[in-house]
mmCIF file of the N, C-alpha and C atoms, coordinates in Angstrom:
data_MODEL
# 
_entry.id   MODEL 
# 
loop_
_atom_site.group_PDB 
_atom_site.id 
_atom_site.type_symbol 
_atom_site.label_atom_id 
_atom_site.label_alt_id 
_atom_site.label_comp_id 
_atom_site.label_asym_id 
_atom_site.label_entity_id 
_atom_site.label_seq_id 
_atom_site.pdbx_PDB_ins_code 
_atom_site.Cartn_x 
_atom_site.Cartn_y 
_atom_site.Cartn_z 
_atom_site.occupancy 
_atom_site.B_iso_or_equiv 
_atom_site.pdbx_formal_charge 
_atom_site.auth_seq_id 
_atom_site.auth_comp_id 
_atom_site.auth_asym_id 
_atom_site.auth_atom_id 
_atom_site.pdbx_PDB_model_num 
ATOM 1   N N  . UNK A 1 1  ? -10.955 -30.973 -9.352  1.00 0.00 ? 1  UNK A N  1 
ATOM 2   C CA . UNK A 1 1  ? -9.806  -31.835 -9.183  1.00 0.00 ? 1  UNK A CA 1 
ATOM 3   C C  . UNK A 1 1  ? -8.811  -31.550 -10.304 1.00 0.00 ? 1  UNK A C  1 
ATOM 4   N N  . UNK A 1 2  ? -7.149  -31.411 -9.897  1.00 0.00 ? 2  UNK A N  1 
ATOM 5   C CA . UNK A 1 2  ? -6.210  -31.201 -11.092 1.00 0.00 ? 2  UNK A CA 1 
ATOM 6   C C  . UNK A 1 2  ? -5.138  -32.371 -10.850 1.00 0.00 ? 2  UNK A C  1 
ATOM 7   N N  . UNK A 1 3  ? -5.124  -32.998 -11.903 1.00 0.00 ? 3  UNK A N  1 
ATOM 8   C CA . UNK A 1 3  ? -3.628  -33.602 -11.642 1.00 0.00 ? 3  UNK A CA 1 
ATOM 9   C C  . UNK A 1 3  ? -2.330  -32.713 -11.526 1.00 0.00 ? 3  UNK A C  1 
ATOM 10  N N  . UNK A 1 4  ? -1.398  -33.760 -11.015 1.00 0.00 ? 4  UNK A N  1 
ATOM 11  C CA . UNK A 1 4  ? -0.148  -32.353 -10.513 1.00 0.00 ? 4  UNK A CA 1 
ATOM 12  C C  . UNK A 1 4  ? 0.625   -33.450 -10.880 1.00 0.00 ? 4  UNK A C  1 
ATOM 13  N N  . UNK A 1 5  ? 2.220   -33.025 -11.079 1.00 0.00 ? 5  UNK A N  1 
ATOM 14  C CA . UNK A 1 5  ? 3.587   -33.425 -10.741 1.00 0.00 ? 5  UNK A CA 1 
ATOM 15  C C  . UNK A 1 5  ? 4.807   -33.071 -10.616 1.00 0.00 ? 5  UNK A C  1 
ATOM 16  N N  . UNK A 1 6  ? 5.087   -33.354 -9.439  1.00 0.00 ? 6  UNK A N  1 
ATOM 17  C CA . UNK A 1 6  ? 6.168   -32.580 -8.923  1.00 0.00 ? 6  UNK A CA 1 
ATOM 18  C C  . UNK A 1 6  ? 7.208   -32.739 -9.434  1.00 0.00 ? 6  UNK A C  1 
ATOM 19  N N  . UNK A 1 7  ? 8.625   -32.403 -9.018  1.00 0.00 ? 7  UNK A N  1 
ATOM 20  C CA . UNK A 1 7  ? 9.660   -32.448 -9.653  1.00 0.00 ? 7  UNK A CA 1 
ATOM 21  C C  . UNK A 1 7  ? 10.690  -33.204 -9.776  1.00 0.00 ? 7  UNK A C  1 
ATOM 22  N N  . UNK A 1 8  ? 10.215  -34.576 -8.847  1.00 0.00 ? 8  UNK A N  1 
ATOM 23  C CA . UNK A 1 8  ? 10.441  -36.043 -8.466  1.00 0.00 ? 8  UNK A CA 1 
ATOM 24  C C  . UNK A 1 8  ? 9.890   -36.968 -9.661  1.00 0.00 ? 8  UNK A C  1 
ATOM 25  N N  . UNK A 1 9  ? 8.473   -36.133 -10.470 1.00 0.00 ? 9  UNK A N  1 
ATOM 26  C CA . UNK A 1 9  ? 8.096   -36.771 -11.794 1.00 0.00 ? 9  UNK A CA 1 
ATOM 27  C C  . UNK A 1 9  ? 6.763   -37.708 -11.099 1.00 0.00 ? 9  UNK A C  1 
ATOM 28  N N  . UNK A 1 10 ? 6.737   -37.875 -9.713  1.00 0.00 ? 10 UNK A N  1 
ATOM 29  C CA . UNK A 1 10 ? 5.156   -38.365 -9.176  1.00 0.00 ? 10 UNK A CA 1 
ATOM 30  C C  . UNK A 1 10 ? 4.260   -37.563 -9.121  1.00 0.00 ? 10 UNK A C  1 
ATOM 31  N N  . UNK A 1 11 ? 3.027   -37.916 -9.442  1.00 0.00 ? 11 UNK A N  1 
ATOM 32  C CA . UNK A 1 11 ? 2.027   -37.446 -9.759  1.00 0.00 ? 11 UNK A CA 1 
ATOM 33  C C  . UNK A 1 11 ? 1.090   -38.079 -9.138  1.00 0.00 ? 11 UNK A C  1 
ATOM 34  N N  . UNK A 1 12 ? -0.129  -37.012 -9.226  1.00 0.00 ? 12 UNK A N  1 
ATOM 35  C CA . UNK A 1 12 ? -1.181  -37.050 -7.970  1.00 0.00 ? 12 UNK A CA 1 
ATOM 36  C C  . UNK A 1 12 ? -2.401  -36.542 -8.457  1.00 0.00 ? 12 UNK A C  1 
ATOM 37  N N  . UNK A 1 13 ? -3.391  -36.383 -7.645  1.00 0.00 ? 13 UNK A N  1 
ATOM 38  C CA . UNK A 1 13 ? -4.786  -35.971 -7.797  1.00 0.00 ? 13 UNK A CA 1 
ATOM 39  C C  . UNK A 1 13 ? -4.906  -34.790 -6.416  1.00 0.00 ? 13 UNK A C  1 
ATOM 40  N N  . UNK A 1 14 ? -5.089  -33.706 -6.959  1.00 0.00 ? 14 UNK A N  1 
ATOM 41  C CA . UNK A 1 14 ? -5.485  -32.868 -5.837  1.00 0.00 ? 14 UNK A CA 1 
ATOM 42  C C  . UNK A 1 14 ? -7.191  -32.373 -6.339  1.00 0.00 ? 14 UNK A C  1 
ATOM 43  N N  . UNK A 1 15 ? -8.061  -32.849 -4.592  1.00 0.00 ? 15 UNK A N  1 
ATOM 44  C CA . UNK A 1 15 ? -8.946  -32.236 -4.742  1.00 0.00 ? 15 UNK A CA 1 
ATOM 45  C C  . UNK A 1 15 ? -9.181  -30.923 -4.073  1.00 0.00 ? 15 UNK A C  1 
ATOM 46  N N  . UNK A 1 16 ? -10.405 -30.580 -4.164  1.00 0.00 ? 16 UNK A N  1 
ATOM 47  C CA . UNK A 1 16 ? -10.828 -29.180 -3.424  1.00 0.00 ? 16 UNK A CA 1 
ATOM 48  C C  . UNK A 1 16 ? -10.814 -29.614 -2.131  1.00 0.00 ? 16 UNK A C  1 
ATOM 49  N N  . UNK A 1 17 ? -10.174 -28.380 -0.824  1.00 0.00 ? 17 UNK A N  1 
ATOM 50  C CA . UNK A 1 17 ? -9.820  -28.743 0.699   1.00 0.00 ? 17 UNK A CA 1 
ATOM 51  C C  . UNK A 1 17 ? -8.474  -29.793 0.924   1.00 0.00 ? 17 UNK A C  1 
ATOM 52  N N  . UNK A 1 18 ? -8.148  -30.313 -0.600  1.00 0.00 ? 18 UNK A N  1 
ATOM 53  C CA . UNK A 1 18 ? -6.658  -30.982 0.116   1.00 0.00 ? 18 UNK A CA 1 
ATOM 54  C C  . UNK A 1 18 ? -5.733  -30.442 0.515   1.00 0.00 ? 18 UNK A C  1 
ATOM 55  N N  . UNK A 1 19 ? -4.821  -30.496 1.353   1.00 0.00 ? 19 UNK A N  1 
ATOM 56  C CA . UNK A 1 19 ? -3.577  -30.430 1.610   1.00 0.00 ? 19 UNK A CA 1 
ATOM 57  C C  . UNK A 1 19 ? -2.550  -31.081 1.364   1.00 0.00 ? 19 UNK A C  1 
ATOM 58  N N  . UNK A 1 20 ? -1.126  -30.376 1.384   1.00 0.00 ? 20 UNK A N  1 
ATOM 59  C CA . UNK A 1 20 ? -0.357  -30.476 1.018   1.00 0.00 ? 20 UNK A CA 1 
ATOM 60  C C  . UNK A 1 20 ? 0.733   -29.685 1.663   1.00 0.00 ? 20 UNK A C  1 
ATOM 61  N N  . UNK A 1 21 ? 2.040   -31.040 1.251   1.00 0.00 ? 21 UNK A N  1 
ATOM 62  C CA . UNK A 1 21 ? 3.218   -29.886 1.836   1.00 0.00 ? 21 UNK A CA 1 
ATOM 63  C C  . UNK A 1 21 ? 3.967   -29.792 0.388   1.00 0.00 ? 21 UNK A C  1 
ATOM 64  N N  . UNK A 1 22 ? 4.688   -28.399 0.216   1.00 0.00 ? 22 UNK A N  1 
ATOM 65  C CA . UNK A 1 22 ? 5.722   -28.077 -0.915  1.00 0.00 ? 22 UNK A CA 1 
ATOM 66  C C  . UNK A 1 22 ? 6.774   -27.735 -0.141  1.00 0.00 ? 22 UNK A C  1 
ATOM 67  N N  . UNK A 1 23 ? 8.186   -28.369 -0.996  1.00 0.00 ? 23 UNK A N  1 
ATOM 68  C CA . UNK A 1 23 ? 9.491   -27.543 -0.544  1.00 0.00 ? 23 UNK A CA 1 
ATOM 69  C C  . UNK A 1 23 ? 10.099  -27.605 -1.551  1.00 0.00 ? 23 UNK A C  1 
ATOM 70  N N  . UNK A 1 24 ? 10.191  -26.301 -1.957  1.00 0.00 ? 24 UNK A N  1 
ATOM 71  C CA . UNK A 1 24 ? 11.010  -25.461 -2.991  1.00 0.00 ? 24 UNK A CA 1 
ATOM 72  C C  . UNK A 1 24 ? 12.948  -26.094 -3.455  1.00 0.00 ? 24 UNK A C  1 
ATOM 73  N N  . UNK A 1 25 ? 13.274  -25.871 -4.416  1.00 0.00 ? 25 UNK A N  1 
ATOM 74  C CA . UNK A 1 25 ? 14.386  -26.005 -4.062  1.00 0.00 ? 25 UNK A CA 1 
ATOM 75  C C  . UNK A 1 25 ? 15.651  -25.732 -3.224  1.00 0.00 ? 25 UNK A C  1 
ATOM 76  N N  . UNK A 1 26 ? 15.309  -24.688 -3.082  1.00 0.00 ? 26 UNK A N  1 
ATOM 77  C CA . UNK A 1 26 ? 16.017  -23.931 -1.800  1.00 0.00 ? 26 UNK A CA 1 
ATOM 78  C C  . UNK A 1 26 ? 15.635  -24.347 -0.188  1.00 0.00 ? 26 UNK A C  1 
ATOM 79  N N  . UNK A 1 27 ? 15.023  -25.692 -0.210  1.00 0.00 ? 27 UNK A N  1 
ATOM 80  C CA . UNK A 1 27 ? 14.412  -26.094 1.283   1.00 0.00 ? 27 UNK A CA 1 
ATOM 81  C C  . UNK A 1 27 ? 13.555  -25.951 1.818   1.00 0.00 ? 27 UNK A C  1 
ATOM 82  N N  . UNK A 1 28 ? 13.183  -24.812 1.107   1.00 0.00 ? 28 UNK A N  1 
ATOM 83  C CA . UNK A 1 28 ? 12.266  -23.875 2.100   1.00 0.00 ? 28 UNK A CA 1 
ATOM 84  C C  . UNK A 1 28 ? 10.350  -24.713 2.167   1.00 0.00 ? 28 UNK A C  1 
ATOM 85  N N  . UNK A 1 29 ? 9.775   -24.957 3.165   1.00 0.00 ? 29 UNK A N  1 
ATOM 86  C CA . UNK A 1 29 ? 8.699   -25.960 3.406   1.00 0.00 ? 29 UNK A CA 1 
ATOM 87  C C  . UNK A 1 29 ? 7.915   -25.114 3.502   1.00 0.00 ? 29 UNK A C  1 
ATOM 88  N N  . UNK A 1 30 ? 6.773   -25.189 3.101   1.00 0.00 ? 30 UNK A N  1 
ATOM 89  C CA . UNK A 1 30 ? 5.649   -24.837 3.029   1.00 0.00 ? 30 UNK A CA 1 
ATOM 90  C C  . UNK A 1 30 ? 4.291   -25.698 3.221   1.00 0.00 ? 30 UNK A C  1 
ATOM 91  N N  . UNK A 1 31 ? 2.971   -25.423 3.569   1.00 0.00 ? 31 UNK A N  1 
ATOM 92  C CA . UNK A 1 31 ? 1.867   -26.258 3.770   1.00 0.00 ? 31 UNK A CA 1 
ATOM 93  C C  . UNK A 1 31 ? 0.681   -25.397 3.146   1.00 0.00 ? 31 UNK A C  1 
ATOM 94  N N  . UNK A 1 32 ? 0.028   -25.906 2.135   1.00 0.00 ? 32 UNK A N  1 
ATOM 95  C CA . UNK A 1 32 ? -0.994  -25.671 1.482   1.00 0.00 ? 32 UNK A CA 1 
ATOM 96  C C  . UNK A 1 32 ? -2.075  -25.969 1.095   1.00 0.00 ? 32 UNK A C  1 
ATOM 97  N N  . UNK A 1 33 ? -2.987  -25.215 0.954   1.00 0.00 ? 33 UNK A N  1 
ATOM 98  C CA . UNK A 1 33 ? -4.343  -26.510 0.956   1.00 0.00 ? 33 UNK A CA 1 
ATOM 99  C C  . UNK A 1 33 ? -4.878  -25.439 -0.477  1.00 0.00 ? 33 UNK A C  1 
ATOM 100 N N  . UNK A 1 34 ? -5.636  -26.778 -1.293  1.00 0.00 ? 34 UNK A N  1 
ATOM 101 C CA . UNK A 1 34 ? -6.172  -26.429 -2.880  1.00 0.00 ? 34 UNK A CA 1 
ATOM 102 C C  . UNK A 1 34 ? -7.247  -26.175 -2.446  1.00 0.00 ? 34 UNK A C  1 
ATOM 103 N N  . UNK A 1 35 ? -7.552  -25.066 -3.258  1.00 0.00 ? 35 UNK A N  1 
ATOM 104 C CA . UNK A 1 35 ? -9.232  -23.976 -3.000  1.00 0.00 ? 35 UNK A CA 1 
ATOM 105 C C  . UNK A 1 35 ? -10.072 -24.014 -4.476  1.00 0.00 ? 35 UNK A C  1 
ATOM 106 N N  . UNK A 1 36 ? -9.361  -24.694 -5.548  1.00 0.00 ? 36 UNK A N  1 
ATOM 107 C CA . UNK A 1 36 ? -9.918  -24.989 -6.235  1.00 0.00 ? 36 UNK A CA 1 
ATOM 108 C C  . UNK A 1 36 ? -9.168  -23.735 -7.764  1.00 0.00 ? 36 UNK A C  1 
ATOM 109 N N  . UNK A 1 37 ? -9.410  -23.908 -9.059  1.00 0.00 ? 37 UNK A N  1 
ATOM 110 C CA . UNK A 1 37 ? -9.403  -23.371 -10.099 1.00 0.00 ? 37 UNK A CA 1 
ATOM 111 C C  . UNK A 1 37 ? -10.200 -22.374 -10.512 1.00 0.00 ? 37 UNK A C  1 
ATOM 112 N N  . UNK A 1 38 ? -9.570  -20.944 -11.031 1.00 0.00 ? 38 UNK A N  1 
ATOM 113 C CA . UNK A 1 38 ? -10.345 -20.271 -10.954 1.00 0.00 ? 38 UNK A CA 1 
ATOM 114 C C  . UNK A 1 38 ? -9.575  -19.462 -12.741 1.00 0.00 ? 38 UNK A C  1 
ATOM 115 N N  . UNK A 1 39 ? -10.973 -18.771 -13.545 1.00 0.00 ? 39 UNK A N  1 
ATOM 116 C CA . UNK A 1 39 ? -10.547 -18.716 -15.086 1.00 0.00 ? 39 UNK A CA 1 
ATOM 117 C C  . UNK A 1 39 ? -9.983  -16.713 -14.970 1.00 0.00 ? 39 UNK A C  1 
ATOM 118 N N  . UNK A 1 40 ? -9.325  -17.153 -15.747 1.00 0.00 ? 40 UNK A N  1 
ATOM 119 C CA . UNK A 1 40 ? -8.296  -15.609 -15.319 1.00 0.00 ? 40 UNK A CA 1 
ATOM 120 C C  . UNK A 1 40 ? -8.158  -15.077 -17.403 1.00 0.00 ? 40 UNK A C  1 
ATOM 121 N N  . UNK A 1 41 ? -8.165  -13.632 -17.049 1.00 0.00 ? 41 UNK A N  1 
ATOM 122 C CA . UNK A 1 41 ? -7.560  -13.545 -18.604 1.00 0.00 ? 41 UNK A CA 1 
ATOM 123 C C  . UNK A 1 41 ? -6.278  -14.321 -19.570 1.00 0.00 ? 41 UNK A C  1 
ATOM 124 N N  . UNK A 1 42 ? -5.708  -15.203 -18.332 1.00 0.00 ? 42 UNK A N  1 
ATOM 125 C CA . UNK A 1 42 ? -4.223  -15.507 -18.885 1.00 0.00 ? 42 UNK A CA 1 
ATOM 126 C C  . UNK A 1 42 ? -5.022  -17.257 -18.867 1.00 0.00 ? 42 UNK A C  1 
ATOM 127 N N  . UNK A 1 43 ? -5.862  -17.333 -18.934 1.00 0.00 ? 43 UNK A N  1 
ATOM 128 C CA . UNK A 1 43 ? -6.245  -18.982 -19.176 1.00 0.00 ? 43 UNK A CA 1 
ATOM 129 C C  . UNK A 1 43 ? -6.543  -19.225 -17.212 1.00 0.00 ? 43 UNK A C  1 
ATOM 130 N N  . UNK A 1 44 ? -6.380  -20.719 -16.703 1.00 0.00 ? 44 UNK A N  1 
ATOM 131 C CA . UNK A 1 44 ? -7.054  -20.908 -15.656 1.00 0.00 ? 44 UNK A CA 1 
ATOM 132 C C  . UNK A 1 44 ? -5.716  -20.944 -14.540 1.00 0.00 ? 44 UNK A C  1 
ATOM 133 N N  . UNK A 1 45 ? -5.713  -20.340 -13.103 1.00 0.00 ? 45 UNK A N  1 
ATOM 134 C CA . UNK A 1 45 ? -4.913  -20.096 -12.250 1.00 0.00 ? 45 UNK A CA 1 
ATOM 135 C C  . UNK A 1 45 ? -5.424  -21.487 -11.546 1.00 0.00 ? 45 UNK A C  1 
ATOM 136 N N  . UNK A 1 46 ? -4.423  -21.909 -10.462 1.00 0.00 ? 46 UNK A N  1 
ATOM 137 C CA . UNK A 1 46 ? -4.816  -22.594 -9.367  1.00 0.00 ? 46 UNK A CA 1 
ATOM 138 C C  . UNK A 1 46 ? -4.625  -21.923 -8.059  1.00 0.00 ? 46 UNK A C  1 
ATOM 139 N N  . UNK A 1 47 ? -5.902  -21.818 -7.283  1.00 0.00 ? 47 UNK A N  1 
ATOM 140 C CA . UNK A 1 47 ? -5.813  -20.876 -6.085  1.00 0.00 ? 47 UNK A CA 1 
ATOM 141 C C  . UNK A 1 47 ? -5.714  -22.089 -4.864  1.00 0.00 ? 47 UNK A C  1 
ATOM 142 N N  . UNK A 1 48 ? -4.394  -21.421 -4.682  1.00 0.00 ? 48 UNK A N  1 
ATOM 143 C CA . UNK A 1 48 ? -3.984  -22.063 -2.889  1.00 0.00 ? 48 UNK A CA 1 
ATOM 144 C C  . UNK A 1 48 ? -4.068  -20.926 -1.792  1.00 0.00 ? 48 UNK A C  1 
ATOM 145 N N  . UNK A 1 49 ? -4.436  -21.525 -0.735  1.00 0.00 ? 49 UNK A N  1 
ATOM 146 C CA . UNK A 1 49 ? -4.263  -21.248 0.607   1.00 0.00 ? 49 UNK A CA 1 
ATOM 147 C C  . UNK A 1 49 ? -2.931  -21.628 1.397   1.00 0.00 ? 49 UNK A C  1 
ATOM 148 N N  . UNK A 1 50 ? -2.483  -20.231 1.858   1.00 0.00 ? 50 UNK A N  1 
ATOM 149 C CA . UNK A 1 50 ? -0.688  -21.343 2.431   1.00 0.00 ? 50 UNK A CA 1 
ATOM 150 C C  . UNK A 1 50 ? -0.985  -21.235 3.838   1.00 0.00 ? 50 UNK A C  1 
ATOM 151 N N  . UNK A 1 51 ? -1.062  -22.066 4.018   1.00 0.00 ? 51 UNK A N  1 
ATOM 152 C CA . UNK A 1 51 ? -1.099  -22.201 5.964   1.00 0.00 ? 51 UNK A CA 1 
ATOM 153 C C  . UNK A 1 51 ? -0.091  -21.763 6.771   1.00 0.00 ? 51 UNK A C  1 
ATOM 154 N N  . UNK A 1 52 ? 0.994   -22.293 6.148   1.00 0.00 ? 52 UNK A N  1 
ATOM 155 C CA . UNK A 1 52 ? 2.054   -21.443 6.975   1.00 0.00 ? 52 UNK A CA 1 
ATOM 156 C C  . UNK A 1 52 ? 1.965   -20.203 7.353   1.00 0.00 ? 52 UNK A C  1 
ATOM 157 N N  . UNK A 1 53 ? 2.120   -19.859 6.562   1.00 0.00 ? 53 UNK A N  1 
ATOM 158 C CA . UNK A 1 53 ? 2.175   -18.310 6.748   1.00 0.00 ? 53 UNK A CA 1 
ATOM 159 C C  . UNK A 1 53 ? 0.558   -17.580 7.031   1.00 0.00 ? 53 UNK A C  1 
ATOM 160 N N  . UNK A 1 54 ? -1.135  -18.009 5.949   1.00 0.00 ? 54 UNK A N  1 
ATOM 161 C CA . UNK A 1 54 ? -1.749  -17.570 6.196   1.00 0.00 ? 54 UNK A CA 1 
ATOM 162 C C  . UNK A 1 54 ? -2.345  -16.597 4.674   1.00 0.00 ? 54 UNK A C  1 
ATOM 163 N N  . UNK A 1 55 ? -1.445  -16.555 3.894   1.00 0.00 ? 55 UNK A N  1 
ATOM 164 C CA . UNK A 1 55 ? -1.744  -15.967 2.625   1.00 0.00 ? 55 UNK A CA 1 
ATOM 165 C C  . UNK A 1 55 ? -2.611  -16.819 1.527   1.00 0.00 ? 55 UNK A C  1 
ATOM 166 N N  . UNK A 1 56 ? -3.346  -15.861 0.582   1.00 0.00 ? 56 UNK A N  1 
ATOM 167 C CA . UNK A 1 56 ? -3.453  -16.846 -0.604  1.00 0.00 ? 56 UNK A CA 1 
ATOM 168 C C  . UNK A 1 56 ? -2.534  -16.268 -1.973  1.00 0.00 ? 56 UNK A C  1 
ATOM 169 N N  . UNK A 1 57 ? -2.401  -17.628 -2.406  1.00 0.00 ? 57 UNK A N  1 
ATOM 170 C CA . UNK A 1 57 ? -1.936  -17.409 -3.739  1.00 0.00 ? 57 UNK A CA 1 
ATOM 171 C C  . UNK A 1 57 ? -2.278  -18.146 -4.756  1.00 0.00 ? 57 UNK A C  1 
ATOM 172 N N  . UNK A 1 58 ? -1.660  -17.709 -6.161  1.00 0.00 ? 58 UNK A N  1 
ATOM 173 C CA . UNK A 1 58 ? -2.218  -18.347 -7.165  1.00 0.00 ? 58 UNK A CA 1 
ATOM 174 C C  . UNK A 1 58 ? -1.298  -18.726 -8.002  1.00 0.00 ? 58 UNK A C  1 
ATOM 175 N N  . UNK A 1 59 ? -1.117  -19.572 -8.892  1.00 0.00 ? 59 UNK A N  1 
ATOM 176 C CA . UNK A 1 59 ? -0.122  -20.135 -9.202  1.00 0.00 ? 59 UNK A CA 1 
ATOM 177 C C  . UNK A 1 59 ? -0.332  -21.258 -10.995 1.00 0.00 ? 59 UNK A C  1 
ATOM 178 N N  . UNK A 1 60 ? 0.229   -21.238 -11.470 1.00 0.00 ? 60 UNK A N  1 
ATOM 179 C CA . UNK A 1 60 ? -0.032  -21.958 -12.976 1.00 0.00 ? 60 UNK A CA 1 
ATOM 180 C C  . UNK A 1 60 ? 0.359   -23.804 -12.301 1.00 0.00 ? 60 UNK A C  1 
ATOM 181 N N  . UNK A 1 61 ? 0.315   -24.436 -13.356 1.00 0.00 ? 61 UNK A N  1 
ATOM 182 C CA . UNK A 1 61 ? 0.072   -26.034 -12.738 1.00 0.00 ? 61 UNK A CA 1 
ATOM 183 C C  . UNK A 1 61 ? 1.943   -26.207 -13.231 1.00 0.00 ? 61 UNK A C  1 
ATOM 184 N N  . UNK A 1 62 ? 2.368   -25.524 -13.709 1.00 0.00 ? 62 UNK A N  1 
ATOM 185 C CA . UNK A 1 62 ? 4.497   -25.571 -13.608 1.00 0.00 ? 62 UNK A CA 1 
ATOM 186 C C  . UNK A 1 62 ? 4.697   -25.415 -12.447 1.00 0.00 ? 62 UNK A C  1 
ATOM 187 N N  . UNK A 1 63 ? 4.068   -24.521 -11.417 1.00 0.00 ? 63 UNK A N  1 
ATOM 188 C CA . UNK A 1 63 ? 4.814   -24.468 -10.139 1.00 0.00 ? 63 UNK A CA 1 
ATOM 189 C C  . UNK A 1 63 ? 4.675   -25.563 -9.748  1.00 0.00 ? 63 UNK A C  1 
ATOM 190 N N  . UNK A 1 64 ? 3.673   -26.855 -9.290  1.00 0.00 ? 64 UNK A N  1 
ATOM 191 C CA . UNK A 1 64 ? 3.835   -28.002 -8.821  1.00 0.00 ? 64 UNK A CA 1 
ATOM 192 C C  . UNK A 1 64 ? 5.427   -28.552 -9.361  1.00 0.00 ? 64 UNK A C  1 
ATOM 193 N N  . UNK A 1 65 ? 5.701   -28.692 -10.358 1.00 0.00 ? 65 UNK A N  1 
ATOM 194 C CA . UNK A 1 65 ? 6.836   -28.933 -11.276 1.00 0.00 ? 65 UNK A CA 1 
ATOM 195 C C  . UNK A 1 65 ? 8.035   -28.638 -10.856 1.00 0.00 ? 65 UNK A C  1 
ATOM 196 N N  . UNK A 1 66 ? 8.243   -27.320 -9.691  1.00 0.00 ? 66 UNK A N  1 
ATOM 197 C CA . UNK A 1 66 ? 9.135   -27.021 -9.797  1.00 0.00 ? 66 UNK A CA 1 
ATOM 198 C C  . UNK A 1 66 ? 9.358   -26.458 -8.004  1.00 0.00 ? 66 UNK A C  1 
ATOM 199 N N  . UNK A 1 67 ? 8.375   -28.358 -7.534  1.00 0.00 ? 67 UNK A N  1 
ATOM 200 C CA . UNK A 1 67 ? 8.880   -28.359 -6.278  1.00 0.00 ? 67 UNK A CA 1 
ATOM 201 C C  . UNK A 1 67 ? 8.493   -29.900 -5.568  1.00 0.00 ? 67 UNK A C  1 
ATOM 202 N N  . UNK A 1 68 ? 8.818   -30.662 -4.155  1.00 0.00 ? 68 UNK A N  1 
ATOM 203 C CA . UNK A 1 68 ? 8.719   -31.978 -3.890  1.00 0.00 ? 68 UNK A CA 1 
ATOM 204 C C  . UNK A 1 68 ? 7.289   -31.710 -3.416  1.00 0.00 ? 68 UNK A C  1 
ATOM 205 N N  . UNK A 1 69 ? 6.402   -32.195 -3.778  1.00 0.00 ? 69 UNK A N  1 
ATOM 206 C CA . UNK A 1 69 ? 5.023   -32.324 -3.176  1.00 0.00 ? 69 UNK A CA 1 
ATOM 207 C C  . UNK A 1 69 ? 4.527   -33.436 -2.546  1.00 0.00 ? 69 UNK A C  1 
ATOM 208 N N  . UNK A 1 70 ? 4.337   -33.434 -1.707  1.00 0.00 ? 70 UNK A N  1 
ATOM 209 C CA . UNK A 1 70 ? 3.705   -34.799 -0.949  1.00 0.00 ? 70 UNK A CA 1 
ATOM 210 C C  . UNK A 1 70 ? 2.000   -33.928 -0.007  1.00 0.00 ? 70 UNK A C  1 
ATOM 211 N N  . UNK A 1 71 ? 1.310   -35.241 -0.311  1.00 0.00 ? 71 UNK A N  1 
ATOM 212 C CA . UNK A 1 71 ? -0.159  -34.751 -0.486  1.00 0.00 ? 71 UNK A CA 1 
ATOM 213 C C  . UNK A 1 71 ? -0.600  -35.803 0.895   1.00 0.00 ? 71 UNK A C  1 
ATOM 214 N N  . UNK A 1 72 ? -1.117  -35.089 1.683   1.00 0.00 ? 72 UNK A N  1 
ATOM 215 C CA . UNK A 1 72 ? -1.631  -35.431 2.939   1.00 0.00 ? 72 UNK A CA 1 
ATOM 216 C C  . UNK A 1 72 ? -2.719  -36.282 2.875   1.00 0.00 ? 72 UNK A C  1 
# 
């Protein structure tokens, strides 16, 4: 489980299998689900699954920061 907060300044609890929607500043919507934390040479990543599209990615806990998150 990581706390998050978006760029609205609300904050949340994401667990492992949650979902979520992000939209960027530019509009653009996205749907994601948390796969959990994983330890990287650069300290610890957070690995998402993006549904939309079907990719994974990984991401530091600023990107929450620097988008509207609302948690399903």
């Amino acid at each position: 489980m990581i706390q998050i907060e978006d760029m609205t300044g609300k904050s949340g609890a994401l667990c492992e299998g949650a979902r979520f929607n992000a939209e960027d500043k530019l509009g653009n919507k996205y749907q994601y689900r948390y796969e959990g934390t994983e330890k990287t040479v650069n300290g610890m990543d957070i690995h998402l699954h993006n549904l939309t599209d079907g990719t994974e990615t990984y991401v530091e806990k600023k990107w929450f920061g620097q988008r509207k998150i609302k948690i399903m």
